[in-house]
C-alpha positions in Angstrom: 0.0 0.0 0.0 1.0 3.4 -0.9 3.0 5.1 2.1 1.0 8.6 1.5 -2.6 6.5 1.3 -1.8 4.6 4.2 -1.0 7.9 6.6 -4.4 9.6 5.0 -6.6 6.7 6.1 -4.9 6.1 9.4 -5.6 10.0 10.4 -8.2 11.2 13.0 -9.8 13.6 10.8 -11.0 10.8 8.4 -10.9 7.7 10.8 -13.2 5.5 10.0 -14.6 6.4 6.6 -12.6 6.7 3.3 -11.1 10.2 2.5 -12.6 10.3 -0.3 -16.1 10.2 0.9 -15.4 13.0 2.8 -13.4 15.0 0.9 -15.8 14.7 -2.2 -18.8 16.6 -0.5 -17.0 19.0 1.4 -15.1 20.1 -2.2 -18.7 20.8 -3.7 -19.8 22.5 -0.5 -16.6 24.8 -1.3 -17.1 25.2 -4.6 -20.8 25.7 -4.6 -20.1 28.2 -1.4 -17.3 30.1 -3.5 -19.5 30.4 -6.8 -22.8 32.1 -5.1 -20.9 34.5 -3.1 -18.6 35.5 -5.4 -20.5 37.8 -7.9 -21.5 39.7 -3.8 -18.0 40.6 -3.6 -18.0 43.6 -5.5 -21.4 45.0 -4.2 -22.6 48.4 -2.7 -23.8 48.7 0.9 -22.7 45.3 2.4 -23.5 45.0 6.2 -23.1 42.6 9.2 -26.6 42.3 9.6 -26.9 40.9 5.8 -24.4 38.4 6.1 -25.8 37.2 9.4 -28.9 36.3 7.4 -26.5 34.6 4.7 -25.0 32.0 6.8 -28.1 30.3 6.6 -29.4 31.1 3.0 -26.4 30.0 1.2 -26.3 27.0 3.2 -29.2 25.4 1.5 -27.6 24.0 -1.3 -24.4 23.0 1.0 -26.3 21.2 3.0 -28.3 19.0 1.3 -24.3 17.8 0.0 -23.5 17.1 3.5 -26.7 15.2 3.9 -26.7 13.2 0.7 -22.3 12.2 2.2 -24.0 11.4 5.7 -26.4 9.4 4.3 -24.0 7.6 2.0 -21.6 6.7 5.0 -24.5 5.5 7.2 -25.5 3.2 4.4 -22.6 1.9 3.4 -20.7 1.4 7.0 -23.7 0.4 8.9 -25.0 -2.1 7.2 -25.6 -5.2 8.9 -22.9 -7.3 6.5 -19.8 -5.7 8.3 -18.0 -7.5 10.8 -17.8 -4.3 12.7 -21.3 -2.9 12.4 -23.5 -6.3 14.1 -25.8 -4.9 16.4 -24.7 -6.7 18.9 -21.2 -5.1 19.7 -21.4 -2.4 21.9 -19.6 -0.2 19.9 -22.2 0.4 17.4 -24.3 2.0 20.2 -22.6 5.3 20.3 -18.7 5.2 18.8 -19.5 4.1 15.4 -22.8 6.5 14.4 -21.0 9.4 16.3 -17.8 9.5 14.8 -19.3 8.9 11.2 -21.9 12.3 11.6 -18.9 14.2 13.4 -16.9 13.6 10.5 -19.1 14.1 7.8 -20.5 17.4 9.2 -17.4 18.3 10.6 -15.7 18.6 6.9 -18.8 19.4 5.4 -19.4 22.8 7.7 -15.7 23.5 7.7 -15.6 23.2 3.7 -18.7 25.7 3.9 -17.6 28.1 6.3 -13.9 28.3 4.2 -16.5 29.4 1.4 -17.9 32.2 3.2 -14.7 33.7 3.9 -13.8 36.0 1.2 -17.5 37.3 1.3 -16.5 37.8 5.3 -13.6 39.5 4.2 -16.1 42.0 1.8 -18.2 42.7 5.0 -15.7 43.4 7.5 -13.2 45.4 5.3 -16.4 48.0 4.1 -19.3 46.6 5.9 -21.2 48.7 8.6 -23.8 47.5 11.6 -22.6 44.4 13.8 -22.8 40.6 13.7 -26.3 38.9 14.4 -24.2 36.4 16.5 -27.8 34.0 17.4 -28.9 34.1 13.7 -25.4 32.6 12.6 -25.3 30.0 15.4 -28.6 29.2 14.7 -27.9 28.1 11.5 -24.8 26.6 11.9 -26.9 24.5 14.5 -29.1 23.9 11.7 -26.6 22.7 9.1 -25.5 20.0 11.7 -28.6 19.1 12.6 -29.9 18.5 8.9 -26.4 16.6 8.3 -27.9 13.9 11.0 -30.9 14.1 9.2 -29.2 12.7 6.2 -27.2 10.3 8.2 -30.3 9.2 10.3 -32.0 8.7 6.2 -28.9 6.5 5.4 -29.3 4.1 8.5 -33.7 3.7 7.8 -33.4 3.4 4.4 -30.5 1.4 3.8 -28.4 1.0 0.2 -28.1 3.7 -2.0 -31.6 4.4 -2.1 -30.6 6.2 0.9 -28.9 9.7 -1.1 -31.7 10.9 -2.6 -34.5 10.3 0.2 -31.9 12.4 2.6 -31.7 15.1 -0.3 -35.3 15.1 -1.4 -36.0 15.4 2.4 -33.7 17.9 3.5 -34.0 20.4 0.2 -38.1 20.2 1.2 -36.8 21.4 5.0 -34.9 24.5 3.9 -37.7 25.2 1.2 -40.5 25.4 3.9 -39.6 29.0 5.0 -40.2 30.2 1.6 -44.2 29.0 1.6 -45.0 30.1 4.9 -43.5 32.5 7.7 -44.6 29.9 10.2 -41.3 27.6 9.2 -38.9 30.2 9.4 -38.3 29.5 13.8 -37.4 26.1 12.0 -35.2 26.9 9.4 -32.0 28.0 8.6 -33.2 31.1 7.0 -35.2 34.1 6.5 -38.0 34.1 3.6 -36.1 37.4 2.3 -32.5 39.1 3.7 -32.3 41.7 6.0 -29.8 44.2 6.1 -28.8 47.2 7.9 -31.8 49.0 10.0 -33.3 45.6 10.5 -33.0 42.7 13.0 -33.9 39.0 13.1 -37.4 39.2 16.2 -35.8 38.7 19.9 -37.3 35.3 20.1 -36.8 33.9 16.9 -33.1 33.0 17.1 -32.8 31.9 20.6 -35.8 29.8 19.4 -34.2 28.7 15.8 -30.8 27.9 18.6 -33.0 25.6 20.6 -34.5 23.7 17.8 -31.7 23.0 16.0 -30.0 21.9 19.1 -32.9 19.4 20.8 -33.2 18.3 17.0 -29.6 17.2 16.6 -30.1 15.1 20.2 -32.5 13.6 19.1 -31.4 12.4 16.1 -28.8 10.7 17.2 -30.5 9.4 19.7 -33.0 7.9 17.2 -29.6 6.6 14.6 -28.5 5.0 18.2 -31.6 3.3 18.4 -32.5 2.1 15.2 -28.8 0.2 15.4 -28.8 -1.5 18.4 -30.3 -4.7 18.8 -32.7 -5.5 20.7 -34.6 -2.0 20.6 -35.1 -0.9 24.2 -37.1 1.8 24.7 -35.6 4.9 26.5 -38.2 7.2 28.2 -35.9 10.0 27.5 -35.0 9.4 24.0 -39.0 9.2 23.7 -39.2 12.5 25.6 -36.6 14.2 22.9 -38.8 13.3 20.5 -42.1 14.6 21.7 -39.9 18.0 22.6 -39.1 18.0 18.7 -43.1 17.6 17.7 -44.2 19.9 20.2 -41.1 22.5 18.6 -42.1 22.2 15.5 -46.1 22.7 16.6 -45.6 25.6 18.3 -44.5 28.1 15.7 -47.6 27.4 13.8 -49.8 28.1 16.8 -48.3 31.2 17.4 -46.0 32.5 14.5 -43.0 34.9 15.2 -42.5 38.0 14.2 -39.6 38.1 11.7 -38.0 40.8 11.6 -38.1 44.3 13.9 -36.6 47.9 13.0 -33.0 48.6 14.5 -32.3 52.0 13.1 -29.0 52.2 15.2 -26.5 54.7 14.7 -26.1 58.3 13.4 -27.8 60.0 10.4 -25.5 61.5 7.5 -27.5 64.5 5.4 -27.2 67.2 3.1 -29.2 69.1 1.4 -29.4 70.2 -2.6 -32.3 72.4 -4.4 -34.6 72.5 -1.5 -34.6 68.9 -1.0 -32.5 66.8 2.4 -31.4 64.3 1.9 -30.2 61.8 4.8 -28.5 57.9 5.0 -27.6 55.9 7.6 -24.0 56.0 8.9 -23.2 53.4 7.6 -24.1 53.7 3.9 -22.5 57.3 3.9 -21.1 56.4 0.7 -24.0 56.3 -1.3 -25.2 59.7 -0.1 -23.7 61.6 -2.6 -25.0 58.9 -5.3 -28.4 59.5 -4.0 -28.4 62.9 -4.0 -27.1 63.3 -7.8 -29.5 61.1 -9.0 -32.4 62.3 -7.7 -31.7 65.8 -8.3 -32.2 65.9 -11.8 -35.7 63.8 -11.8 -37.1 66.6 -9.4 -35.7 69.5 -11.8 -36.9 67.9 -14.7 -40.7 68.1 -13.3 -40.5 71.7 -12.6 -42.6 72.1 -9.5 -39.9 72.6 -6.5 -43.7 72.0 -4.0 -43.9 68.5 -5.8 -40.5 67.3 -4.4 -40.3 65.6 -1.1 -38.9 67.4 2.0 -36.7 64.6 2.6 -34.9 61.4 0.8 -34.1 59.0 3.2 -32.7 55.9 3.7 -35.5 52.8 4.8 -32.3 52.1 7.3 -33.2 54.9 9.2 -36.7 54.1 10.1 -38.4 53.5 13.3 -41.1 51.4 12.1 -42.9 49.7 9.0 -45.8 52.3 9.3 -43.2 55.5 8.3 -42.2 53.7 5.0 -45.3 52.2 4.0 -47.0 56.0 4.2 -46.1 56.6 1.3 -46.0 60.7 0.3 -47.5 61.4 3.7 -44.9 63.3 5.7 -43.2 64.3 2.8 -40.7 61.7 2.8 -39.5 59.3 0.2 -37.9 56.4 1.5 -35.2 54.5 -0.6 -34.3 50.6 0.3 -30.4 51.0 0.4 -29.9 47.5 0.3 -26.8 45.1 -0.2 -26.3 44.9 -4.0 -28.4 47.8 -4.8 -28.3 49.9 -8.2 -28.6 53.3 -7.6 -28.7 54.2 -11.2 -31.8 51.9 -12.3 -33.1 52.3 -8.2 -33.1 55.8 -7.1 -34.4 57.6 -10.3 -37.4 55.3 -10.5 -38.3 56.2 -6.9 -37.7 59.9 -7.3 -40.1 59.2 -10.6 -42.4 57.3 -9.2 -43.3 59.5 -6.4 -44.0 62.4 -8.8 -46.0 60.7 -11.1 -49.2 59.2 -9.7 -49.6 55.2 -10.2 -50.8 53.6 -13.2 -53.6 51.8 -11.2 -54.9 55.1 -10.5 -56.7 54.8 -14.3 -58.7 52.4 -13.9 -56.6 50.3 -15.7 -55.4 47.6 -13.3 -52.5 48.4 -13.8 -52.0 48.0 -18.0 -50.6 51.0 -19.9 -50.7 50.3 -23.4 -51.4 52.0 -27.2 -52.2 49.3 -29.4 -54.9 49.4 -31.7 -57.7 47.3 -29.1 -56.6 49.3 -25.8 -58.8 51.3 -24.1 -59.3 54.8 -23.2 -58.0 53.5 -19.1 -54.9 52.0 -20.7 -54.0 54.6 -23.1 -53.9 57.2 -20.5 -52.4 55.0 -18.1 -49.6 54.8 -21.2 -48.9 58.4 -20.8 -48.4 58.1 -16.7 -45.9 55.4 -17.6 -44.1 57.1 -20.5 -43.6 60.4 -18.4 -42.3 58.4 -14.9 -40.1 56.3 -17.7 -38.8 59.9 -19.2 -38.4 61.6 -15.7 -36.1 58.4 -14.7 -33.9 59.4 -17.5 -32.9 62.4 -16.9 -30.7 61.2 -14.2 -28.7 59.0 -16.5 -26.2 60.2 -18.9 -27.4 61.3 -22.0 -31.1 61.2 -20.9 -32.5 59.2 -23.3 -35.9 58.3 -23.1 -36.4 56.0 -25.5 -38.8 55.6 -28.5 -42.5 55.8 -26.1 -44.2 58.6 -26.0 -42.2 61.7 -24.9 -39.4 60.5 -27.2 -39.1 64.1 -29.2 -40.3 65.9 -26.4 -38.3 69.1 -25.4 -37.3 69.0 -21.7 -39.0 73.2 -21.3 -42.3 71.7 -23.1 -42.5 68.8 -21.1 -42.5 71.3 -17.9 -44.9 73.8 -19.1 -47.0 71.4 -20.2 -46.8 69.7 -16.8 -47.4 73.0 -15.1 -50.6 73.2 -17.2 -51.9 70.0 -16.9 -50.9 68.6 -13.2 -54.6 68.4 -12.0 -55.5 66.5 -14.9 -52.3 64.3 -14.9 -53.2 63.3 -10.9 -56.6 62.4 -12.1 -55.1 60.2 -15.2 -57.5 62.2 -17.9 -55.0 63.0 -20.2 -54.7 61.0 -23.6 -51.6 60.5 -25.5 -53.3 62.6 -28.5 -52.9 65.6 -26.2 -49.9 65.8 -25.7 -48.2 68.9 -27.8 -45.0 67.5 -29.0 -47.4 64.4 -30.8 -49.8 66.8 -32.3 
């Protein structure tokens, strides 16, 4: 036997599985890990509080690898044709099972974690806020806990069969979250990511911790007692179990809130053609990209009492019910987000709180000119085509296109909606009106 082979199967870190079945999942854990965090990198407005929520989002993929390898390892070095597997050697109660899942999930969340660490890097070198320390422990509990699940899949079902009932099952676990709120306490992740201005609910990661925690005991427990032979039962294995049901009741009884506002930390404003405009602290860089995109939608419209008082950052706010006012208070509120594009982003907001909604037609919503539309649509057409050409005039060149304020002259477009502003709020204006079409 090869000298080199020989030292890799006789170490600690693989002892007793194959290398190779370890080293093979935790390699596509890492890559997979490296690949959807890369393109992240390079984006605007990273925080803590985003990556927090990413420890357990990116894992969903990762972890249904490390579950298919545990299974793989329970059904191949468990099976009842190995000399050191019978079920009645004492080892098999606890030595064997245990050191197989510590293994398995202990390459498997290593290979992960090794993943996250250039988009680590990102955060902490330009990142702002602090660490949700229960949301990343919560899933990291959760990755290990679902890696027993696939292990526990491999002993029950035996054989190869075993790899894709432990990924079927653990995919449909991590999916849950994103068909109701109610699975999120039991899940690795959020149905959408937070970021800075926001926190995970007080009880929902302590709770998520818990879980994850009484779910691993008792899934060992359970791979424990499906190998042993005879099957005694345990009134405390049985009492694990009942905790997990009743766990996993209880969030659909009485949901948590997901998410509360944590507007921590200092406001950075200025002020530019009547309008303020204010970030949080920490996304102080994108104050001055906020501020020169915005400016030129609100000139363009020509009426300095249709501006807001105030742009501001949703990181700032208190509470759900000052960003969901809408133009009450005079305040727009922009979602200065991880990965946000300020050029497509902030222009459309400035636009679209000038310009009232196309639903306000009548139209449900459509805006079109074909030859069938209706009156509702056709007017709806011109709210659309005058937010689209308001957008544009923060972009470089301001081209707006080929719709209907295509050859429009930037002075006519502001006398004309000087003129016609009642009429525009009321959507009565058809595109055969407008002067530049005539």
């Amino acid at each position: 036997m090869n000298t080199t082979a020989a030292r890799i199967r006789a170490c600690p870190l693989f002892w007793p599985l194959p290398p190779a079945l370890v080293l093979v999942p935790a390699g596509l854990i890492l890559a997979v890990t490296l690949i959807g965090t890369w393109d992240q990198l390079a984006w605007r407005a990273l925080d803590w509080v985003y990556l927090s929520s990413q420890v357990g989002a990116r894992a969903r993929l990762p972890v249904v690898v490390a579950a298919a390898g545990a299974a793989l390892a329970a059904a191949r070095f468990t099976r009842r044709t190995l000399v050191f597997a019978q079920p009645w050697q004492p080892r098999v109660e606890w030595d064997v099972p245990v050191r197989h899942a510590a293994v398995v999930a202990g390459w498997c969340l290593g290979a992960y974690l090794v993943g996250l660490l250039p988009l680590t890097a990102a955060v902490a070198a330009r990142g702002a806020g602090s660490p949700d320390l229960l949301a990343v422990a919560g899933a990291l509990a959760g990755f290990v806990a679902l890696t027993l699940l696939g292990y526990l899949c491999g002993i029950a079902a035996r054989g190869l069969l075993a790899v894709p009932v432990a990924m079927g099952t653990v995919f449909l676990l991590t999916s849950l979250p994103l068909v109701s709120d109610a699975w999120t306490a039991l899940s690795l992740q959020l149905p959408f990511d937070p970021f800075l201005g926001m926190r995970e609910a007080p009880a929902l990661g302590p709770y998520r911790l818990g879980f994850f925690l009484l779910l691993s005991v008792a899934l060992t427990w359970t791979a424990v007692w499906l190998l042993r032979a005879p099957r005694r039962f345990s009134a405390v294995h049985g009492a694990a179990v009942a905790a997990v049901a009743v766990a996993v009741l209880l969030p659909h009884l009485h949901p948590f809130p997901l998410v509360v506002r944590d507007p921590a930390g200092d406001e950075v404003c200025e002020e530019r053609g009547g309008v303020r405009y204010c970030v949080h602290e920490g996304h102080a860089r994108e104050l001055g990209a906020i501020a020169d995109l915005a400016e030129p939608v609100f000139e363009a419209y020509g009426l300095a009492e249709a501006a807001p008082d105030e742009v501001r950052d949703q990181s700032l706010a208190r509470g759900d019910g000052e960003v969901l006012g809408g133009p009450r208070g005079g305040v727009l509120w922009l979602p200065v987000h991880p990965g946000w594009d300020p050029d497509q982003q902030v222009p459309a907001f400035a636009a679209g709180w000038l310009v009232p909604g196309a639903h306000r037609c009548g139209s449900e919503g459509v805006a079109t000119l074909d030859g069938g539309a209706r009156p509702q649509e056709r007017r709806a057409a011109v709210l659309v085509g005058l937010e689209a050409w308001l957008a544009a005039r923060a972009l470089p060149g301001g081209s707006p296109g080929d719709g209907l304020f295509a050859d429009a002259d930037p002075d006519e477009v502001r006398a004309w909606i000087r003129r016609e502003r009642e009429r525009l709020a009321a959507c009565e204006v058809d595109p055969e009106e407008l002067p530049w079409r005539a």
